[in-house]
N, C-alpha and C positions, 0 to 999 in steps of 0.2 A: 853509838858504839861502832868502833872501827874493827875493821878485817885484819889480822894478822899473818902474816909468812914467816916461817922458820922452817929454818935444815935441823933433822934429830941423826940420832943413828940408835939401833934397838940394842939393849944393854945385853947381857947372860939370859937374863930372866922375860928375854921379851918387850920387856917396858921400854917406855920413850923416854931419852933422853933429847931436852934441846940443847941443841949447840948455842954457845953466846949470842947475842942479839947483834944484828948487826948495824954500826953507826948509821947518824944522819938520817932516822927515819928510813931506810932500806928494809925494814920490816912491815912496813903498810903496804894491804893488799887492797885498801877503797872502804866504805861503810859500808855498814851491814846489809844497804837495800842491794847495793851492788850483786850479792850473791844472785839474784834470779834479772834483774834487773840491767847488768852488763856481767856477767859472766855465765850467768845462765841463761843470757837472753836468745832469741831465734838468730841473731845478726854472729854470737858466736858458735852457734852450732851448725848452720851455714857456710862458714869459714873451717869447717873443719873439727872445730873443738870437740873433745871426749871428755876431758878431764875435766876443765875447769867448769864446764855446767850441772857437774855434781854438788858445786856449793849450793845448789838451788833448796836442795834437801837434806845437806848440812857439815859440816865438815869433811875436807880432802886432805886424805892421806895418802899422798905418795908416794909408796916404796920403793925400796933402793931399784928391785927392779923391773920398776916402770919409771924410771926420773928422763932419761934418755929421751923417751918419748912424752915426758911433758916437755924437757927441754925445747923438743920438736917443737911442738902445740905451741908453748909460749913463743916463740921464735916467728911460727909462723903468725900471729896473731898481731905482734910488733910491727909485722912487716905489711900486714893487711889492716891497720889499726885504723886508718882512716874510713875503711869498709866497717870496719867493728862499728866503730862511734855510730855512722851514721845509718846505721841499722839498732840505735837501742832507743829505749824511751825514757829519755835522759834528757833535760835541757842539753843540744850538742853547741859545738863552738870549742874556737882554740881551745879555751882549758879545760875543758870534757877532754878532749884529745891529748892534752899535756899529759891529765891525771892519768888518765889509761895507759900510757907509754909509762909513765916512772912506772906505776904499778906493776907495768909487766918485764920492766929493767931488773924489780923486785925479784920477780919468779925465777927470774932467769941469772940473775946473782946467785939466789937460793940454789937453783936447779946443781948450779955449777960448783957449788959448795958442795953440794949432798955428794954428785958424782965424785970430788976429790977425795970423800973421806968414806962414800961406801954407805951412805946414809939416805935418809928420805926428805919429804919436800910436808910441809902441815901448814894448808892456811885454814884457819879457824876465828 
């Protein structure tokens, strides 16, 4: 089973609406070990991370506002990514590293969606 990313924004009533999916697979966030694995793992909370080692214990919801500041966290995490990789217990190697960079191009697509329209960030 794969991780998922989407921008919602909350309707009247509270509830989540998703925004359309975005092409070309820009909605994978990694497989499901990934949640404790590399996003929850010591190498990203080390680097900083708050948010994203919440998937550890189960779905992240991002509201509109905190997205800023995942923006941040994703951003910084891009730019430290080669720290990330090789702090996780992941077979590492280019495409350990590939994967983790789209994935976090994902977040950060997302981030910048949500911020446009006043919405939140859900990887699930």
């Amino acid at each position: 089973m794969s991780l998922l990313v989407h921008t919602f924004i909350r309707n009247a009533d509270g509830g989540l609406e998703l925004l359309e999916d975005p092409p070309n697979g820009e909605d994978l966030a990694g497989g499901e070990r990934w949640r404790t694995v590399v996003w929850g793992s010591q190498s990203a909370r080390l680097l900083g991370a708050r948010f994203l080692p919440r998937l550890a214990d189960g779905d992240l919801y991002v509201e509109a506002a905190d997205v800023a500041g995942f923006l941040e966290e994703c951003m910084l995490l891009r730019n430290e990514s080669e720290a990330l990789v090789a702090g996780v217990q992941e077979p590492a190697g280019p495409a350990l590293l590939d994967n983790v960079e789209s994935k976090l191009d994902n977040f950060i697509t997302a981030s910048r969606r949500a911020l446009d329209v006043g919405g939140g960030v859900l990887i699930w």
